[in-house]
C-alpha positions in Angstrom: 94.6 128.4 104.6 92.0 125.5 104.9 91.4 123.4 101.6 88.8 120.7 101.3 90.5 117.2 100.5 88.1 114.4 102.2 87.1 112.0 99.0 84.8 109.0 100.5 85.7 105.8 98.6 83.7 102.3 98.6 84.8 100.2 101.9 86.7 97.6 99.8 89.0 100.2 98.1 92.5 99.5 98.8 95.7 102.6 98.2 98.9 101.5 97.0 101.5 103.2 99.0 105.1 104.1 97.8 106.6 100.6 98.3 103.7 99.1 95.8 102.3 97.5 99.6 98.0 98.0 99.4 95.9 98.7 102.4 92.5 99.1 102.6 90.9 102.4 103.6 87.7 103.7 103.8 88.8 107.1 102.7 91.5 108.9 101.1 92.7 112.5 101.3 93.8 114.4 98.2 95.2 117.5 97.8 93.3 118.8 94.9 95.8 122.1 94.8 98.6 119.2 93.3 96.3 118.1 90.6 95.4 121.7 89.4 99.0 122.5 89.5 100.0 118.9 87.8 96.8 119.4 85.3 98.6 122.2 83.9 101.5 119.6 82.5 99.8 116.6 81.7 96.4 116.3 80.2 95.5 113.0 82.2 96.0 115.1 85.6 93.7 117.9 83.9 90.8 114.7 83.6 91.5 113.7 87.1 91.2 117.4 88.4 88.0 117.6 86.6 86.7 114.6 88.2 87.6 115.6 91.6 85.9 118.9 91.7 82.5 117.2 90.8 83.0 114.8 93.5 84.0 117.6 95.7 80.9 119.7 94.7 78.4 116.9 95.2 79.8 116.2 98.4 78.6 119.8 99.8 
C-alpha cells in the first residue's frame, strides 16, 4: 500500500537523530499511520496528528 509521508520543512530546519547528533535537512518523511496509532494513547500525539493531516491536505 502506498501512504503519503513527504512534509516540506524551512531550509534551515535541522532533525535530531537517535544519538541527540542534528543535521540539517530540507525535508523530512513521517509516517502519519504511527501518529494516528500513537494519538490513540497520548493526547499530544492526537495534536500532532491533527497538525499533520492539514499540512498533508494543503500540500495536495
Amino acid at each position: 500500500s502506498h501512504r503519503r509521508v513527504l512534509v516540506r520543512l524551512p531550509a534551515w530546519h535541522q532533525w535530531q537523530d537517535s544519538d541527540g547528533q542534528r543535521h540539517n535537512v530540507d525535508w523530512v518523511a513521517i509516517d502519519t499511520a504511527q501518529a494516528s496509532r500513537r494519538a490513540e494513547a497520548f493526547a499530544p500525539d492526537r495534536r500532532r496528528q491533527l497538525q499533520l493531516q492539514l499540512q498533508l491536505r494543503d500540500l495536495q
